[in-house]
N, C-alpha and C positions, 0 to 999 in steps of 0.2 A: 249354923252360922259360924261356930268357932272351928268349925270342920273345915270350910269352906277357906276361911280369912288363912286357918295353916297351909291349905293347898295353895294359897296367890304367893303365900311367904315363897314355900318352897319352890314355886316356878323360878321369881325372879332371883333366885339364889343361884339356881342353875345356869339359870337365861345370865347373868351377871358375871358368872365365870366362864361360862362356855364362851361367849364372845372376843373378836378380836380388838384391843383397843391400841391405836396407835396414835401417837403425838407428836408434831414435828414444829418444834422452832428453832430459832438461830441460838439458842443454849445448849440443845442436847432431842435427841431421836432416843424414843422411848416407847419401847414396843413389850408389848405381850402378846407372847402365840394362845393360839385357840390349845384349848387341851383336848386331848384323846376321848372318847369315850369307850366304856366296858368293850373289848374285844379288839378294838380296832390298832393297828401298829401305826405308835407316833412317827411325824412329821418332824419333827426336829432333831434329825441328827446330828452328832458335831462329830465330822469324821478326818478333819484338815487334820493339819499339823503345826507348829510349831518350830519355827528355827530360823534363830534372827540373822539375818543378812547384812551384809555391806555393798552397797551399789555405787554406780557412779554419778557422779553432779548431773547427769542426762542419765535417766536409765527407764525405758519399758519392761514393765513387768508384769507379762504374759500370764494369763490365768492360771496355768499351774505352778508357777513359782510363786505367784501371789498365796495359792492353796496351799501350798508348800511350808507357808511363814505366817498362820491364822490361828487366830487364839482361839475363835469362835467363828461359829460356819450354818448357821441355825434354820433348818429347811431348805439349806443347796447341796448339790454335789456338782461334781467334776464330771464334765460328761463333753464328749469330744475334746479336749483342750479348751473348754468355755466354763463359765460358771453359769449357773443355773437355780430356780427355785424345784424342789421336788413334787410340793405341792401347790400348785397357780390360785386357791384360793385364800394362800394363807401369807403374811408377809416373811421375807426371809434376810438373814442378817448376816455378812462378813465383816468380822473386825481381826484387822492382821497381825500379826509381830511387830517388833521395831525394826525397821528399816535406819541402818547408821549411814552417815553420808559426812563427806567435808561440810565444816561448818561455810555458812552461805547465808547471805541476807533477805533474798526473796527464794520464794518456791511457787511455781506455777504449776497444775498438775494438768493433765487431759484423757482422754479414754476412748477405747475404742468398745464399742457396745452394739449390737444389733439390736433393737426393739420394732415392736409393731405400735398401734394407735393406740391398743390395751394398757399398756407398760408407763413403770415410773421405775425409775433409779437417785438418788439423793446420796452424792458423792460428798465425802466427808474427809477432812485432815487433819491430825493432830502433830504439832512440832516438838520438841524438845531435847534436854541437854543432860546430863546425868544428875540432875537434880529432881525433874521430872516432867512431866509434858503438859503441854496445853488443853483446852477442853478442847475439842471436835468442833472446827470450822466448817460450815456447812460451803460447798464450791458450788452444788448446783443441786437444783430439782430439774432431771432431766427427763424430756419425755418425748415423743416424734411431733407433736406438736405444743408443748408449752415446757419451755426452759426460763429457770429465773434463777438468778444467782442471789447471793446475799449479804449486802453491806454493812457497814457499821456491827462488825466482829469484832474484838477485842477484848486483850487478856496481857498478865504479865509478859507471857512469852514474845504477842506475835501483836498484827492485826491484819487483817483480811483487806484489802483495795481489790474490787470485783472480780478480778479474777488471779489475784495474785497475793499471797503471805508475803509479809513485809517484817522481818523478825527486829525483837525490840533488842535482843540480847547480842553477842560477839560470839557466843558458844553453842549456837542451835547447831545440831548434830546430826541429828535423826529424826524421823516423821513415823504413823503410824497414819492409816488408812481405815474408813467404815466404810462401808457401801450396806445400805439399805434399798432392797426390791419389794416395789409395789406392784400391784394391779389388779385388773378381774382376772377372774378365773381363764378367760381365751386369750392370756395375755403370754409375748413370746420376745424374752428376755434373755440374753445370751452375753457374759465381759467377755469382750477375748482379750485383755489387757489394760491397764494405768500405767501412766507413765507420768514423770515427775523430772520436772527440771529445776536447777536453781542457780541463781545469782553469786558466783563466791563473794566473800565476804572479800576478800582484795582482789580484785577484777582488774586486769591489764592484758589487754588485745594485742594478741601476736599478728601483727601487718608483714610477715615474711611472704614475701611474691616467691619466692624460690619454687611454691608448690602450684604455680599458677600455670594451665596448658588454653591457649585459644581455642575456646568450643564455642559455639551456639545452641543451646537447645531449640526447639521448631516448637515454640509454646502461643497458640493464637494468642492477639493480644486482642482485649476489651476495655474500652471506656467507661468512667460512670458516670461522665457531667451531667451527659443529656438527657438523664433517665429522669422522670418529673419526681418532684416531691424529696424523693431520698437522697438523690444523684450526688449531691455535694457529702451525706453523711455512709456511704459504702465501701468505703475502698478494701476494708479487709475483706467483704463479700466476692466483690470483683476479681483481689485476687486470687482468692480463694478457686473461684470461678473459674480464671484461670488455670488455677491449676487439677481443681476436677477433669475438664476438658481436656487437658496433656492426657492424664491418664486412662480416658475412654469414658468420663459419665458427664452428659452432654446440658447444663443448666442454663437459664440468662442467669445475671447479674440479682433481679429481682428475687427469681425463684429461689436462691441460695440465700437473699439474705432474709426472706420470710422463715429460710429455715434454720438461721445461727442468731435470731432475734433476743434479746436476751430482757425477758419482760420484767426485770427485776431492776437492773438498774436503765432500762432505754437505751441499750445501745445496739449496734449490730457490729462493735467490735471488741468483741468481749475472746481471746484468745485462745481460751479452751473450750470454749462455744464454737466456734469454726473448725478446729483441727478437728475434735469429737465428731463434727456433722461429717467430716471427710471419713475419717473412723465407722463409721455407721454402716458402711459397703463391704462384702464379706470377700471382697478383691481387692481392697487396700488397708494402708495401714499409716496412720499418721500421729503426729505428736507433736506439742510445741518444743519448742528445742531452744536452749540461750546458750548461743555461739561466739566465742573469744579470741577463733583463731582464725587466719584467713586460710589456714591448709582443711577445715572442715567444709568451707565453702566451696575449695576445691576440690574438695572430694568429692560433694555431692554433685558436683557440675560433667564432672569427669564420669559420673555414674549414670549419666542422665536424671540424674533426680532436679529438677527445678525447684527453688524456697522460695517462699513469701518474706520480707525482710521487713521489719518496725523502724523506722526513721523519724527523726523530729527536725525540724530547721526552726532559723527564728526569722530568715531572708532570704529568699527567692536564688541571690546570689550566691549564699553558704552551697547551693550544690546549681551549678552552672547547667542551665537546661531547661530544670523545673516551672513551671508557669506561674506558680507560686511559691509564699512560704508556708511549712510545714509546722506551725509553732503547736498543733494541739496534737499533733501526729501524726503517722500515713502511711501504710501498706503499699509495696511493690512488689513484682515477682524477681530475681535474678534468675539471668536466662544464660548468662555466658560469660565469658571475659575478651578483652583484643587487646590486642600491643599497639601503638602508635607511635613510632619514633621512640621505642625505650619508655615508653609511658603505658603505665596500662589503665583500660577504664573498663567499667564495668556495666556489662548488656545486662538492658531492664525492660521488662514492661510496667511503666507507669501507667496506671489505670485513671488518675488526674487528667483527661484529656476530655475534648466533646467528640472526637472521632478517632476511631478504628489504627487507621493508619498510623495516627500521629502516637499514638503507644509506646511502640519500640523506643528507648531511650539510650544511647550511651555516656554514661555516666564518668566522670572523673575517679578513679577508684578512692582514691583517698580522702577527697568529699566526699564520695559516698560515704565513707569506715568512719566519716567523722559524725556524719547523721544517725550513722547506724545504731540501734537501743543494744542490740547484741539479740534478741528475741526474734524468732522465724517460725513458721509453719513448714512443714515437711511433708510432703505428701508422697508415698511411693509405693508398687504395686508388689515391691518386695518387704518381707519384715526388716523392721527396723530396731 
């Protein structure tokens, strides 16, 4: 009997260590790898590097420069220009360097990621000033079918609004990055990038037309009134939609926004839920981007690249055209710019419409720049 009672000890002493335990709440991701047994070569190597950077108020940062800047890298490597777990049945951990940046009031982040069904990713952010940083804001449980973000975040530093850091301080500087990889074992997980935009802290919009050339881009336009049920709450799907289709990957309006749903807070316009789901395709490359000047809008116009733009009105009339007002906010695509007698406006697809046709919109430029959040979506087939 007392033979016996010491062998159950000893099972579950093993059975208790050898397993993997992982924890995830909106305080902190706490992981323990599985250990090695006799003979076999660990799993968790830390082979990154270390070395802090300074990027810019907009900047992607490509899986090896992110490897480049990582404190800890625990069962991934570098393998094509991707990040990766080594072993698929075990969880694997990235936590980067400091990233320093102009100080800025908001930070949005987004990613480009390839997953299958198997796969989980739980992107994490930490902000701070030379005094020191924030705990790790959780941005997203991201997976090819269930994504939820998570609210009610909050700390000295910052506080989380769903998909956006709202910083409490005048001196946030720099951010630091986790990423945590889940899944089974047939699960196929690839970063090829984060990317991180932010709000300066004094924000004033360069309206200089000087850099402004009359193009159109040929971006079909789509409606989402008259689609049942959601029609009235999709517009960032749509344009989104939009703009998948510019670039060759052909969705309705529905299909995209079953797939940028954000089960966490209910919305289906959650901003790095949609660029990521464009990010997702191993032919493009997207990112939310906060825009100040109007010579970047002309850039990207001039490159054929088409944006989705974030607007808010509080009257129908604040931008002359509209069929309503925009007071809770609203996704369009810019397609182009025209002159008009020394006036210029600005080519849209307004997705607010119940038909096809009526989409294409030209815009007053300047009510537009007045609705405008400064926040867009990017989508384009070259690195960004």
């Amino acid at each position: 009997m007392k033979k016996t009672l010491v062998s159950l000890i000893l099972f579950l002493f093993v059975f208790l260590v050898s397993c993997v335990e992982t924890t995830l709440t909106t305080e902190n991701i706490t992981t323990t790898y599985q250990t090695t047994k006799e003979g076999e070569t660990t799993v968790n190597i830390e082979n990154c590097q270390l070395n802090e950077t300074t990027v810019s108020s907009t900047e992607t940062i490509n899986a090896k420069d992110l490897w480049n800047n990582s404190e800890a890298c625990s069962n991934l490597k570098l393998e094509n220009d991707m990040i990766t777990r080594i072993d698929t049945k075990t969880d694997g951990e990235l936590v980067s360097g400091v990233f320093y940046i102009n100080v800025f009031k908001e930070l949005v982040p987004s990613w480009n990621i390839l997953i299958n069904d198997k796969s989980n990713i739980t992107i994490l952010i930490s902000v701070g000033n030379n005094l020191g940083f924030s705990k790790f804001y959780i941005m997203s449980s991201w997976s090819e079918s269930y994504k939820a973000s998570f609210n009610s975040q909050e700390d000295d530093f910052a506080k989380v609004n769903i998909d956006t850091i709202v910083t409490k301080l005048d001196d946030i500087d720099r951010f630091k990055v986790k990423i945590v990889f889940r899944g089974r074992e047939t699960s196929e997980t690839y970063l090829r990038s984060i990317s991180i935009t932010t709000k300066p802290l004094n924000d004033v919009f360069n309206n200089d037309v000087s850099f402004l050339i009359e193009k159109e881009l040929a971006v079909p336009p789509h409606q989402q009134m008259s689609i049942p049920l959601i029609g009235g709450k999709i517009c960032s799907p749509t344009s989104l939609q939009m703009l998948l289709n510019y670039n060759g990957h052909y969705f309705t309006p529905e299909e995209v926004a079953s797939n940028v749903y954000d089960k966490g807070a209910g919305i289906y316009g959650n901003w790095s839920f949609n660029t990521s789901f464009a990010g997702g395709f191993s032919d493009l490359y997207s990112r939310v981007e906060y825009v100040n000047t109007l010579e970047t809008l002309s850039y990207y116009i001039q490159n054929d690249i088409a944006v989705a733009m974030s607007i808010k009105t509080t009257d129908k009339n604040d931008l002359v055209g509209s069929i309503v007002a925009y007071s809770s906010g609203h996704l369009i695509v810019l397609i182009g710019f025209k002159k008009i007698d020394d006036t210029w406006y600005a080519i849209v697809n307004d997705p607010a419409e119940y038909e096809d046709s009526a989409v294409r919109r030209e815009y007053l430029l300047t009510e537009l720049l007045n609705a405008f959040s400064g926040y867009t979506y990017v989508v384009s087939t070259n690195p960004l």
